[in-house]
mmCIF file of the C-alpha atoms, coordinates in Angstrom:
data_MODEL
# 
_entry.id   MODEL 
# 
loop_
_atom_site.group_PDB 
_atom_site.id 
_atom_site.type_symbol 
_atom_site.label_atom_id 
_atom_site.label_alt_id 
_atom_site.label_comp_id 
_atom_site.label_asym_id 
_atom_site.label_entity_id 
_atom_site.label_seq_id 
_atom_site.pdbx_PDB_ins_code 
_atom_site.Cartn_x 
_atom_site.Cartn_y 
_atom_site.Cartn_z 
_atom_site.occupancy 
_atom_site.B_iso_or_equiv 
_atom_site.pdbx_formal_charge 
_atom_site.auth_seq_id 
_atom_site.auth_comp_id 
_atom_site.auth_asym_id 
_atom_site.auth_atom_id 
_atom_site.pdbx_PDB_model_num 
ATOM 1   C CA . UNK A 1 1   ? -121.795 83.993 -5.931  1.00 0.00 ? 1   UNK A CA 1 
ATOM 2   C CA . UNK A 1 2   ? -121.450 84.823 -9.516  1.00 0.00 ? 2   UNK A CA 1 
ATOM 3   C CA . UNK A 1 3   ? -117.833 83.546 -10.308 1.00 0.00 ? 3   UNK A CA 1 
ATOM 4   C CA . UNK A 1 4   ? -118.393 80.303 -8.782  1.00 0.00 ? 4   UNK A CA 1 
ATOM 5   C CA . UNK A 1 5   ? -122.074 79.849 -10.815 1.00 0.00 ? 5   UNK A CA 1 
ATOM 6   C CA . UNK A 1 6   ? -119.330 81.159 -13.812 1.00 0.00 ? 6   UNK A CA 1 
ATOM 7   C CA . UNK A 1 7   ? -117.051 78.725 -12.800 1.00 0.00 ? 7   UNK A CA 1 
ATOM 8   C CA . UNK A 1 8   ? -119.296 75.959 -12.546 1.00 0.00 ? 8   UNK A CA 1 
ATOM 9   C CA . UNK A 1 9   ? -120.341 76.727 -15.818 1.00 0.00 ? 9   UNK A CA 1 
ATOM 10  C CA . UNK A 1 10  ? -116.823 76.518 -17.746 1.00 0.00 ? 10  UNK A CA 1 
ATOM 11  C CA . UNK A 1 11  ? -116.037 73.165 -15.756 1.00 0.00 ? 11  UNK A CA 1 
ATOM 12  C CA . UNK A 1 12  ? -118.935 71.730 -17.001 1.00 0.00 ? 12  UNK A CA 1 
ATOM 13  C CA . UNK A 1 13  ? -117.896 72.710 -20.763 1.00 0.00 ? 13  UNK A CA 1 
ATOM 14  C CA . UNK A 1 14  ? -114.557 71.711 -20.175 1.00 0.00 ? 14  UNK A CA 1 
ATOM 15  C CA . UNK A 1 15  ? -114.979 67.969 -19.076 1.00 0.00 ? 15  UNK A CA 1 
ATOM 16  C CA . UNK A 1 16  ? -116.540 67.540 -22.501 1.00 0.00 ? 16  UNK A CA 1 
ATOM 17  C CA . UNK A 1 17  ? -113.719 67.864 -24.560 1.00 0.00 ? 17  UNK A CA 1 
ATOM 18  C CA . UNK A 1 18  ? -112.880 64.524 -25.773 1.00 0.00 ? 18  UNK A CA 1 
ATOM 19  C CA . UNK A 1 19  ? -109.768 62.819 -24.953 1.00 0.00 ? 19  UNK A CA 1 
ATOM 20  C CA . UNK A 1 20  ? -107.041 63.627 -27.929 1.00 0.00 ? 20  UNK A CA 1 
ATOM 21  C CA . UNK A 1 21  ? -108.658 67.247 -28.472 1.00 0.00 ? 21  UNK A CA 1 
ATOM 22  C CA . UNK A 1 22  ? -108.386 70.721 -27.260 1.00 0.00 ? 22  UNK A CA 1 
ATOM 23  C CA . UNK A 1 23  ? -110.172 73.740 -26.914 1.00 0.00 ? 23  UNK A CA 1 
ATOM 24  C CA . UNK A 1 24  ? -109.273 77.198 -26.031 1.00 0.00 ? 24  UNK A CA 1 
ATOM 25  C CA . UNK A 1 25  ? -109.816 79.632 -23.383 1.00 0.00 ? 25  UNK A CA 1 
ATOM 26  C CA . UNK A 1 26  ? -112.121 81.986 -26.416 1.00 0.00 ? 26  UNK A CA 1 
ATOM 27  C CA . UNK A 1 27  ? -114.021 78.953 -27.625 1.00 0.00 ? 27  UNK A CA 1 
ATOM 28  C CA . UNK A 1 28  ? -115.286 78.133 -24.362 1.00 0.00 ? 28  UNK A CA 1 
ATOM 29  C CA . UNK A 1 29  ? -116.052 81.726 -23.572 1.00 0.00 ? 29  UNK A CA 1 
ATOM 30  C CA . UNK A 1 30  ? -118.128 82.227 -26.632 1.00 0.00 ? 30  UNK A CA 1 
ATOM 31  C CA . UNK A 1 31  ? -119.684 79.232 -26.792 1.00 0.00 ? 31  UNK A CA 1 
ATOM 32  C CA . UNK A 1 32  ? -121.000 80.030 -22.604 1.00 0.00 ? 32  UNK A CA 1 
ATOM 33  C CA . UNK A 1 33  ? -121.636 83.659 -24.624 1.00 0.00 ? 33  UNK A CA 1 
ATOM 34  C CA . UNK A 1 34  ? -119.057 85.226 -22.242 1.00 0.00 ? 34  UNK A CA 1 
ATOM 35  C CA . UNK A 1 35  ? -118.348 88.867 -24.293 1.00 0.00 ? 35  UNK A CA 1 
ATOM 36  C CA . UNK A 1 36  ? -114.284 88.670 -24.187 1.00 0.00 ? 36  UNK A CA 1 
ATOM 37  C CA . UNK A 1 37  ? -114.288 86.152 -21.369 1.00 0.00 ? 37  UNK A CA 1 
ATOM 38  C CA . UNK A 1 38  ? -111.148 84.304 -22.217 1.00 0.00 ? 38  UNK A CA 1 
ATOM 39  C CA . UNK A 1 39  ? -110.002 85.488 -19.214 1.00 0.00 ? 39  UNK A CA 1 
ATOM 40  C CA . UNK A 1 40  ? -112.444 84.175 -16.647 1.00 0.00 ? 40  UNK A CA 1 
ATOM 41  C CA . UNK A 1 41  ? -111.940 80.939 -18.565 1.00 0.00 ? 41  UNK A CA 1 
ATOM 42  C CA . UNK A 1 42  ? -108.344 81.023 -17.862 1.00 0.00 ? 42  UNK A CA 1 
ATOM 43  C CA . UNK A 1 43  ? -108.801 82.072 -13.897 1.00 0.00 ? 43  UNK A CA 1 
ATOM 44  C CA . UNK A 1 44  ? -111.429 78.938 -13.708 1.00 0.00 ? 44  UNK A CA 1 
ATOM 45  C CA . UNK A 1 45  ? -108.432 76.725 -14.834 1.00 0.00 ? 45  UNK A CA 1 
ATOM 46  C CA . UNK A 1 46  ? -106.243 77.963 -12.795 1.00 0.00 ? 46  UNK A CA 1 
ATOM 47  C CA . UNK A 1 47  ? -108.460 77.391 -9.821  1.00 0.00 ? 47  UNK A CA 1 
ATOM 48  C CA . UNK A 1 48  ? -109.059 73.634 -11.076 1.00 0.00 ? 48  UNK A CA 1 
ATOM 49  C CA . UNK A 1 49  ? -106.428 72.598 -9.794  1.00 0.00 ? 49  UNK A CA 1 
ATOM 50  C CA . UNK A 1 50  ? -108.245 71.234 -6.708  1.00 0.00 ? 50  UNK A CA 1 
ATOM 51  C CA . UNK A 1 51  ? -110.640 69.094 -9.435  1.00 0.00 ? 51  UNK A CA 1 
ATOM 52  C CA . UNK A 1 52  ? -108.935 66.186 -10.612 1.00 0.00 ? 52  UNK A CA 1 
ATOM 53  C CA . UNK A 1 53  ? -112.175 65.315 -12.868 1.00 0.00 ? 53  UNK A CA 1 
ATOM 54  C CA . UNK A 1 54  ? -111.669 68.859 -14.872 1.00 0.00 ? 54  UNK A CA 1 
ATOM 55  C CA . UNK A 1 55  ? -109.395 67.778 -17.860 1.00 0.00 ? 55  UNK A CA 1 
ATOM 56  C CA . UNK A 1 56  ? -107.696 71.482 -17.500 1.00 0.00 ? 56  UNK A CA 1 
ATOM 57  C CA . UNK A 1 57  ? -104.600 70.899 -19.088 1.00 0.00 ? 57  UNK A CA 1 
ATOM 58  C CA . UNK A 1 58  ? -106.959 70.535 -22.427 1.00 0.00 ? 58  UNK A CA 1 
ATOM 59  C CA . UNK A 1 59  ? -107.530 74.385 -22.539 1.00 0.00 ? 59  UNK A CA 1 
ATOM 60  C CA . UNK A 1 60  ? -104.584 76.661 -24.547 1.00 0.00 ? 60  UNK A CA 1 
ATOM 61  C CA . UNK A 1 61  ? -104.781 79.891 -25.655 1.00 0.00 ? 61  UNK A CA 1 
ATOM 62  C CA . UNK A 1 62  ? -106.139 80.922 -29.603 1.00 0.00 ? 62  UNK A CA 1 
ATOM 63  C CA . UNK A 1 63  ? -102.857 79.338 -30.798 1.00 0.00 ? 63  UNK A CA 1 
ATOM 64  C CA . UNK A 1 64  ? -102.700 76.810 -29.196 1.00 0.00 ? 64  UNK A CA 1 
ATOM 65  C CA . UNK A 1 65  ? -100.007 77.342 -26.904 1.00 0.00 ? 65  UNK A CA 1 
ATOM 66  C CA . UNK A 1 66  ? -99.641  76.047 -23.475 1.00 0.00 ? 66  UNK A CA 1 
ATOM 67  C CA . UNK A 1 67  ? -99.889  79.122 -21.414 1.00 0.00 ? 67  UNK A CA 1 
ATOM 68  C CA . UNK A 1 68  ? -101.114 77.683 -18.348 1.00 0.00 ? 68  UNK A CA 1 
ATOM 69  C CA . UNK A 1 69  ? -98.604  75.232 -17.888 1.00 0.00 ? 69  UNK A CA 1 
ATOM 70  C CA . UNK A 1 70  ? -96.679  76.677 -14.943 1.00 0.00 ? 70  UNK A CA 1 
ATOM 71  C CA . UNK A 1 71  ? -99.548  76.178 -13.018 1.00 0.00 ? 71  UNK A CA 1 
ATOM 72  C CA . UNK A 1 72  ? -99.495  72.470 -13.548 1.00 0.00 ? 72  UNK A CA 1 
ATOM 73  C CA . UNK A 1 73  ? -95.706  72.529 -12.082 1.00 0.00 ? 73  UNK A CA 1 
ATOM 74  C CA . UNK A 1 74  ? -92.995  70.950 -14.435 1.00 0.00 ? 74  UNK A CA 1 
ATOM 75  C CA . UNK A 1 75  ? -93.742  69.359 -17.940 1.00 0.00 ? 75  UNK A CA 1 
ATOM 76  C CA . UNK A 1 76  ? -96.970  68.028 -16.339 1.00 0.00 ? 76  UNK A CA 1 
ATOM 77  C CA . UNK A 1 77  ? -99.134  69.826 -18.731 1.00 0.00 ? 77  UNK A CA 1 
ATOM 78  C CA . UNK A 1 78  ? -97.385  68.530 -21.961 1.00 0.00 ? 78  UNK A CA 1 
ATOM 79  C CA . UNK A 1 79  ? -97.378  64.799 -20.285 1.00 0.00 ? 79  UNK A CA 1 
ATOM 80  C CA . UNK A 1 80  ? -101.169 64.503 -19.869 1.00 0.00 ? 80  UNK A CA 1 
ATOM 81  C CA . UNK A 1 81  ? -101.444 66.087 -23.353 1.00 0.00 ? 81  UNK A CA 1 
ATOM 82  C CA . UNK A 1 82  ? -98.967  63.242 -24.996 1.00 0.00 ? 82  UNK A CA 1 
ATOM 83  C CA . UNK A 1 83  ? -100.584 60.789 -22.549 1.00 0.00 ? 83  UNK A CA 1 
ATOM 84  C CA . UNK A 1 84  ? -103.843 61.487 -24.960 1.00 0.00 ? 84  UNK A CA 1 
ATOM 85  C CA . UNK A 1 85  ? -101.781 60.922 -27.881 1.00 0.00 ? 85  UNK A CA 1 
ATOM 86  C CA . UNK A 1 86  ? -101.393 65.247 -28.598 1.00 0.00 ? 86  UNK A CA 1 
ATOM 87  C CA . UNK A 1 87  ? -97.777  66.089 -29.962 1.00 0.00 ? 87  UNK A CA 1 
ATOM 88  C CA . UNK A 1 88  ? -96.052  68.701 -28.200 1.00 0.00 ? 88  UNK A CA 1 
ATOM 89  C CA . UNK A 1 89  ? -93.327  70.817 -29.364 1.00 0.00 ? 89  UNK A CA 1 
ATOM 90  C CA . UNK A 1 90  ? -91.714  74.209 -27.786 1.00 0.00 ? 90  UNK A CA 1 
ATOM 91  C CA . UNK A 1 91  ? -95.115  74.409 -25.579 1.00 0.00 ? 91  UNK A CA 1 
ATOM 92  C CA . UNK A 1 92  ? -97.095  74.416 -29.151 1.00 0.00 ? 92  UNK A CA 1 
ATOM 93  C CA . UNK A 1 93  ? -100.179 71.648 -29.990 1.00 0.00 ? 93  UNK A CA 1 
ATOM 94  C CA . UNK A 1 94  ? -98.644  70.175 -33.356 1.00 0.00 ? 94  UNK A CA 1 
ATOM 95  C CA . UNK A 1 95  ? -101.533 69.797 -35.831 1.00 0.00 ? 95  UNK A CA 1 
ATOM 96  C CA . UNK A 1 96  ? -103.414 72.366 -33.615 1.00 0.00 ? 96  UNK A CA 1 
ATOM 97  C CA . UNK A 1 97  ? -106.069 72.522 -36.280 1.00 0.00 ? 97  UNK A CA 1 
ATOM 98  C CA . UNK A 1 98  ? -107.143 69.113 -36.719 1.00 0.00 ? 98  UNK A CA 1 
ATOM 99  C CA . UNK A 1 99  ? -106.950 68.785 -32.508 1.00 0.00 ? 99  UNK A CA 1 
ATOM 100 C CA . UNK A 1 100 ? -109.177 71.602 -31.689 1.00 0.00 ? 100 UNK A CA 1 
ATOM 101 C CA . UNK A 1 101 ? -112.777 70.886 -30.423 1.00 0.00 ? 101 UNK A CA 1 
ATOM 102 C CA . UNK A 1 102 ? -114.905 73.959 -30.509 1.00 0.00 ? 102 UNK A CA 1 
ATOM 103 C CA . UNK A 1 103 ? -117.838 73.533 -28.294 1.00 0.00 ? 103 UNK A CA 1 
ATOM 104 C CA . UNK A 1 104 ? -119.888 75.574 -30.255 1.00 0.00 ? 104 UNK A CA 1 
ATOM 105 C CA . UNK A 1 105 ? -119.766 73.318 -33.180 1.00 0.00 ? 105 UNK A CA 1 
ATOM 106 C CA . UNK A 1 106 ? -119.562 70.079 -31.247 1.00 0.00 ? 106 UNK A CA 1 
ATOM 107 C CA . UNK A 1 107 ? -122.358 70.863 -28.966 1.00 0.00 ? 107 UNK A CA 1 
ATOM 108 C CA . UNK A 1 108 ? -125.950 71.221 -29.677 1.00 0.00 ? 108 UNK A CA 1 
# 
């Protein structure tokens, strides 16, 4: 099935962000050269959920904004994110800039 070879895929890419750091749904996508595939990044992290080993609640939207985080029920999002030393305020990565890992430059 192509989604779950897709999904597969973005997992993999995901569990390489380093603790402290975040990516974003369009990094991933372009770096897997997904054409406007933010999207299927997004519904792979939503369906995570069931993988405690996929560090999910590392992928925001281009702003860095915690748009996913009602899936993660509560504040839970936010508390893994300060638990790896990321400052959160109003559902916004402080110092997004400096905290973003872009595969595409990071991997080889």
């Amino acid at each position: 099935m192509v989604q779950e070879n897709t999904f597969d895929a973005i997992y993999e890419v995901v569990c390489l962000i380093p603790r402290g750091r975040v990516s974003t749904y369009g990094a991933i996508a372009a770096y897997l050269g997904m054409k406007s595939g933010a999207r299927m990044v997004g519904w792979a992290m939503n369906a995570s959920h069931s993988l405690p080993e996929v560090p999910a609640h590392r992928v925001l939207n281009r702003v860095g904004a915690l748009t996913g985080k009602h899936f993660f029920g509560g504040n839970r999002m936010q508390e893994l994110l300060e638990s790896e030393g990321i400052q959160v305020e109003n559902d916004q990565i402080l110092d997004f800039k400096n905290k973003f890992w872009d595969p595409s430059a990071e991997l080889f």
